[in-house]
SERO-4910 file (N, C-alpha, C, O; in steps of 0.05 Angstrom, whole numbers):
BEGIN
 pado doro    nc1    nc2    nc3   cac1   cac2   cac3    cc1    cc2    cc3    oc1    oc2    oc3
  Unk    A   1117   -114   1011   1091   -125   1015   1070   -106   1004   1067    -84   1015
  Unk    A   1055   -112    981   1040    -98    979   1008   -106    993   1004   -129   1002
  Unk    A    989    -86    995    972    -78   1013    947    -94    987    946    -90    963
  Unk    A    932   -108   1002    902   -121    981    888   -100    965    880   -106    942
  Unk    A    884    -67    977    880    -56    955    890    -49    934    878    -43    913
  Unk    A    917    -50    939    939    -38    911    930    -68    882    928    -63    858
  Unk    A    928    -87    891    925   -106    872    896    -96    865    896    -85    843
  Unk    A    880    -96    872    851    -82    862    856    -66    844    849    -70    821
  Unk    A    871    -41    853    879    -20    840    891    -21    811    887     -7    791
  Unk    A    908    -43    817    924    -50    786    909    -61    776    905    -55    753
  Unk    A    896    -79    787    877    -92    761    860    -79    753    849    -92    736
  Unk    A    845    -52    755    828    -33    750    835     -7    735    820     12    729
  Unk    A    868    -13    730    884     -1    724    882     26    725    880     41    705
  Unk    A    881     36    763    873     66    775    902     64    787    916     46    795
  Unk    A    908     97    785    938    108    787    929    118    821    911    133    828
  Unk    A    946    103    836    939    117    860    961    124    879    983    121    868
  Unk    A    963    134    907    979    139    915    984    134    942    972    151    954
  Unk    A   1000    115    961   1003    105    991   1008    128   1002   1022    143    989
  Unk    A    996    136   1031   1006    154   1040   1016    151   1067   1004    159   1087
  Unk    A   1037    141   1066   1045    123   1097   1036    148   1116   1033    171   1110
  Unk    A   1033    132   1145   1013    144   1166   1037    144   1191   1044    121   1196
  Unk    A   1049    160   1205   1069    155   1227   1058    134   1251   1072    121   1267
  Unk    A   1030    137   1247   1010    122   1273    987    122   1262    982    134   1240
  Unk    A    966    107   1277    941    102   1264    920    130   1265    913    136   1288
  Unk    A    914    140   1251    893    159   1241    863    155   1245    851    136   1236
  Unk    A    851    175   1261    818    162   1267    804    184   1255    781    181   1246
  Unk    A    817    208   1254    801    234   1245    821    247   1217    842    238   1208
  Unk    A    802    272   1207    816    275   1185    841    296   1201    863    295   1192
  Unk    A    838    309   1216    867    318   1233    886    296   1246    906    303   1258
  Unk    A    881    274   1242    896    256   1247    914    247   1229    937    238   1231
  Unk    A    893    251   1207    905    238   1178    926    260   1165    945    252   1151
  Unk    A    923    284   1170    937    309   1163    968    308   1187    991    313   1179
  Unk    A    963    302   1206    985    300   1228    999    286   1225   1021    295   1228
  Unk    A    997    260   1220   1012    235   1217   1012    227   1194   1011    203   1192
  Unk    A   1014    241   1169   1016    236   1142   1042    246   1139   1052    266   1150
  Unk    A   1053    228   1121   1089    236   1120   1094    244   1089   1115    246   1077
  Unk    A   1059    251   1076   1062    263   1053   1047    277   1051   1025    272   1061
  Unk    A   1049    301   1038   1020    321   1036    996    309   1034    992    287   1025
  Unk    A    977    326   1044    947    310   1041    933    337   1052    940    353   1070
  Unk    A    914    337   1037    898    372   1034    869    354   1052    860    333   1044
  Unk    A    856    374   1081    844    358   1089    811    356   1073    796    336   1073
  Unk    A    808    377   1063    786    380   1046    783    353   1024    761    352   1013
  Unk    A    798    335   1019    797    317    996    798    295   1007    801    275    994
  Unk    A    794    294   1043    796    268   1067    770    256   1067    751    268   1078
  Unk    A    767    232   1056    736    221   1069    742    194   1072    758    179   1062
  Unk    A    717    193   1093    724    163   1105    691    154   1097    671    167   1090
  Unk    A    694    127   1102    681    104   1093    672     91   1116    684     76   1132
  Unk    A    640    101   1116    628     91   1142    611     64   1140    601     58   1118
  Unk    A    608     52   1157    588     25   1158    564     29   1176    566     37   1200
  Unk    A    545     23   1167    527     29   1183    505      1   1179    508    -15   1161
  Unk    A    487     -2   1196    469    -31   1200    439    -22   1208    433     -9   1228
  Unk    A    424    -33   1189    387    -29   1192    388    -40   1223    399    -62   1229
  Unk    A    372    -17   1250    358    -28   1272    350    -53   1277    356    -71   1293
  Unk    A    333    -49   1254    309    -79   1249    321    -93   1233    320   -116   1242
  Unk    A    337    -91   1207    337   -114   1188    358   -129   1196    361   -153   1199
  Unk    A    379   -103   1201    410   -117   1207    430   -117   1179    450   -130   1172
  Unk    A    414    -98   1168    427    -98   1142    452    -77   1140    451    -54   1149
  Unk    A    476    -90   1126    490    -63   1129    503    -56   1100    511    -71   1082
  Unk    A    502    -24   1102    514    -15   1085    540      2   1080    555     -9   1097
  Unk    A    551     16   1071    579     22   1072    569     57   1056    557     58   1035
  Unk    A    578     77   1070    574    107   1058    603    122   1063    616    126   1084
  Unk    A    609    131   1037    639    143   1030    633    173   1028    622    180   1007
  Unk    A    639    195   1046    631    217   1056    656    230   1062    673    218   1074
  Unk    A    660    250   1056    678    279   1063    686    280   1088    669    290   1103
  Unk    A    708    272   1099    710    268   1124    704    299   1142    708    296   1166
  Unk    A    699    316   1138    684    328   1164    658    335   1161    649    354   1173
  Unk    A    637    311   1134    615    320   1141    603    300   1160    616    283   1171
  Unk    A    581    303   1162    570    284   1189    546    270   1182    527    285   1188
  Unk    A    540    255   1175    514    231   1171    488    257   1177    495    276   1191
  Unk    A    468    256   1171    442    267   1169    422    237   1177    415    219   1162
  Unk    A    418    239   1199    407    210   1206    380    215   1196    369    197   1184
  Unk    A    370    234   1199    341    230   1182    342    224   1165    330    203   1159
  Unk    A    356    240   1142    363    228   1110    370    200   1111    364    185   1092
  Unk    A    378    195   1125    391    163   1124    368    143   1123    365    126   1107
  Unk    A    347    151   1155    322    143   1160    311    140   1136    307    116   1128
  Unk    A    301    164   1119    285    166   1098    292    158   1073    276    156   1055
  Unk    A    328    150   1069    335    140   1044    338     99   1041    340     83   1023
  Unk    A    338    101   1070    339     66   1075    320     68   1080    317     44   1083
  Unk    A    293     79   1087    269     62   1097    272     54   1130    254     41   1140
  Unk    A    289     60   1143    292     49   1175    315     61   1187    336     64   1174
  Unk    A    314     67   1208    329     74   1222    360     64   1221    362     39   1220
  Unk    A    381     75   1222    407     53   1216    431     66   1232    433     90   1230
  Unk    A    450     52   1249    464     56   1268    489     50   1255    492     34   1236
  Unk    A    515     70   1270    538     57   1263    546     31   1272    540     24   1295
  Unk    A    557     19   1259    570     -7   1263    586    -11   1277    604      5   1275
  Unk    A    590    -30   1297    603    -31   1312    631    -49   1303    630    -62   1282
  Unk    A    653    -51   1318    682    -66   1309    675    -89   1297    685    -86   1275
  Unk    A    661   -115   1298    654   -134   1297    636   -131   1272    642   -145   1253
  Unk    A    618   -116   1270    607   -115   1246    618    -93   1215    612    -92   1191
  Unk    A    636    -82   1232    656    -63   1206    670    -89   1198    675    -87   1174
  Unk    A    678   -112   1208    701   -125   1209    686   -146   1181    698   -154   1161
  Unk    A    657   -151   1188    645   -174   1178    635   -155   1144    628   -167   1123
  Unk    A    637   -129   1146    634   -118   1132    651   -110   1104    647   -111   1079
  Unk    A    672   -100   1124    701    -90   1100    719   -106   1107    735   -102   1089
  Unk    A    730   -125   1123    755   -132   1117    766   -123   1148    779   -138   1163
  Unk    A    760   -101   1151    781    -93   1165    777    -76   1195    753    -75   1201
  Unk    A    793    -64   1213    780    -53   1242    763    -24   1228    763    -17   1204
  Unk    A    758    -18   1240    744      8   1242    773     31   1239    793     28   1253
  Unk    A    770     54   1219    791     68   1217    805     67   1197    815     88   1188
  Unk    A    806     41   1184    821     37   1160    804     22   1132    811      7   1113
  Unk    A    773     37   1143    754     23   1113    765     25   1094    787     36   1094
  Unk    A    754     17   1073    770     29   1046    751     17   1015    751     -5   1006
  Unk    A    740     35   1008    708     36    997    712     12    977    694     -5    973
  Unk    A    741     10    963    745    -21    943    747    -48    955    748    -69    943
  Unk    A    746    -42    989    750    -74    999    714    -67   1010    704    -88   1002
  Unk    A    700    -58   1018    677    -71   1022    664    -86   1012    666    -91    988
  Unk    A    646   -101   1028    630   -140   1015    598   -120   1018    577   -132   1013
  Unk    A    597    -96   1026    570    -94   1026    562    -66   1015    574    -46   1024
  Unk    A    538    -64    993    522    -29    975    540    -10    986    538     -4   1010
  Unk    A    563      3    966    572     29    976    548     48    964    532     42    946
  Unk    A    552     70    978    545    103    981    553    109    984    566    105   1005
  Unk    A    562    132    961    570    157    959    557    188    960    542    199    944
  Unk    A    568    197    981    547    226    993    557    246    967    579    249    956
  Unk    A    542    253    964    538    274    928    560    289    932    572    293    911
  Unk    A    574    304    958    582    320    950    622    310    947    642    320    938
  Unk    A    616    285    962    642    273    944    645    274    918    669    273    914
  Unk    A    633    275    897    622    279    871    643    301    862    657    299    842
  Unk    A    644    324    880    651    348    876    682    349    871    692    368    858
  Unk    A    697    331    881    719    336    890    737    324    865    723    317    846
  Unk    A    760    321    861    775    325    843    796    299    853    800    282    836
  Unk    A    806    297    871    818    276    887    812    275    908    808    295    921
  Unk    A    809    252    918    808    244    951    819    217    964    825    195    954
  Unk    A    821    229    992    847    215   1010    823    195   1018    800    203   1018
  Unk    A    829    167   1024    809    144   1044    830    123   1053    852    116   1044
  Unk    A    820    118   1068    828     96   1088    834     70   1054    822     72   1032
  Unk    A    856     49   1061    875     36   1049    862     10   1054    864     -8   1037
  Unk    A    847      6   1079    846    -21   1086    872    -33   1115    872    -54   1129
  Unk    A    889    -10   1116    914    -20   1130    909     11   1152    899     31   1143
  Unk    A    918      8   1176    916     34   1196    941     59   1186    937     83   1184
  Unk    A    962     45   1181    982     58   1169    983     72   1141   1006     79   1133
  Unk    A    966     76   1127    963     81   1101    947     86   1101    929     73   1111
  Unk    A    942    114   1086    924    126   1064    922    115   1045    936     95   1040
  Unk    A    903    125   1025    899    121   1002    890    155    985    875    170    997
  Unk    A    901    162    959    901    174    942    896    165    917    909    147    906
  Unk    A    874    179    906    864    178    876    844    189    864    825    195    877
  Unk    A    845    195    834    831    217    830    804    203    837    800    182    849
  Unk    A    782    223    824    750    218    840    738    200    814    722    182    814
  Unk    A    748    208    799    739    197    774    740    170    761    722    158    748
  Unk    A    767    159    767    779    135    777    756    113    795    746     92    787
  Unk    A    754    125    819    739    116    840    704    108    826    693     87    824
  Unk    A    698    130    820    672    128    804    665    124    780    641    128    774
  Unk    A    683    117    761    686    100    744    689     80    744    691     68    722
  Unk    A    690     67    765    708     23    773    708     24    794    730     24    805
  Unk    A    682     24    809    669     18    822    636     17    831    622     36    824
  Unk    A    626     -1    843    602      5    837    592     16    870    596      9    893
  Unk    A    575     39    856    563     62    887    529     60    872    516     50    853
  Unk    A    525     78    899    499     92    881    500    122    893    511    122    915
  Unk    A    492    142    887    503    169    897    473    181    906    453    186    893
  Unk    A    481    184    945    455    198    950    475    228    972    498    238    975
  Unk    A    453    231    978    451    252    999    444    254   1027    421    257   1034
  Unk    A    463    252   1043    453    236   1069    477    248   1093    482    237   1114
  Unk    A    487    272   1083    511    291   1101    487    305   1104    465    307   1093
  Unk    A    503    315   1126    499    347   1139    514    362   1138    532    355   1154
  Unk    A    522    386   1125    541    407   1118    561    427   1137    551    449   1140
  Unk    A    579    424   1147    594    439   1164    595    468   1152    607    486   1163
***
């Protein structure tokens, strides 16, 4: 059975890599624990959803999994205040529960926090709880469409 992103993948013709999960993964020590293949946690980022207060608008931000949203930046780069998403609205969002985003199945504006930019490869959620995803960065930001801001806070 293959997984709805792998067909994305091939047709975009990006070399990537499954990284079966022993159990479902919520953090990037989760993803390092229950990965049954190497995975460096520095190159872990997850794919957050987040929804305008007021508008109800939501967007999707692909971030370094241990940096942490800068809600003011966020404030000041959307124009309004914006909350994470809850199960129901990640669902109406990407496809899929909360945990297993995966920046090629979202239906709504990805963001990319700059300093993913930096990185060389990185691990993201598959779309499936059991699976990672692996591929270079270049790949990702080449065939696909983002727009690249700044909206972490730096550990």
């Amino acid at each position: 059975m293959k997984l709805e992103v792998e067909k994305i993948l091939e047709e975009k013709d990006i070399k990537y890599r499954l990284i079966k999960l022993s159990q479902n993964a919520f953090t990037v020590e989760d993803v390092a624990k229950y990965s049954e293949g190497e995975v460096h946690t520095d190159e872990t980022c997850k794919t957050m959803i987040l929804r305008g207060r007021k508008s109800g608008k939501k967007i999707a931000i692909l971030l370094r999994g241990n940096d942490k949203l800068d809600f003011k930046k966020v404030k000041k780069f959307f124009g309004e205040e914006m909350a994470i998403a809850n199960g129901e609205q990640v669902k109406e969002a990407a496809g899929v529960e909360p945990g297993a985003v995966c920046p090629f199945l979202v239906k709504v504006p990805l963001f990319i926090e700059k300093r993913v930019m930096n990185l060389k490869r990185i691990n993201c959620g598959s779309g499936n709880h059991l699976y990672g995803l692996e591929l270079m960065n270049i790949d990702l930001i080449k065939k696909i469409d983002y727009q690249e801001a700044d909206l972490a806070s730096y550990l």
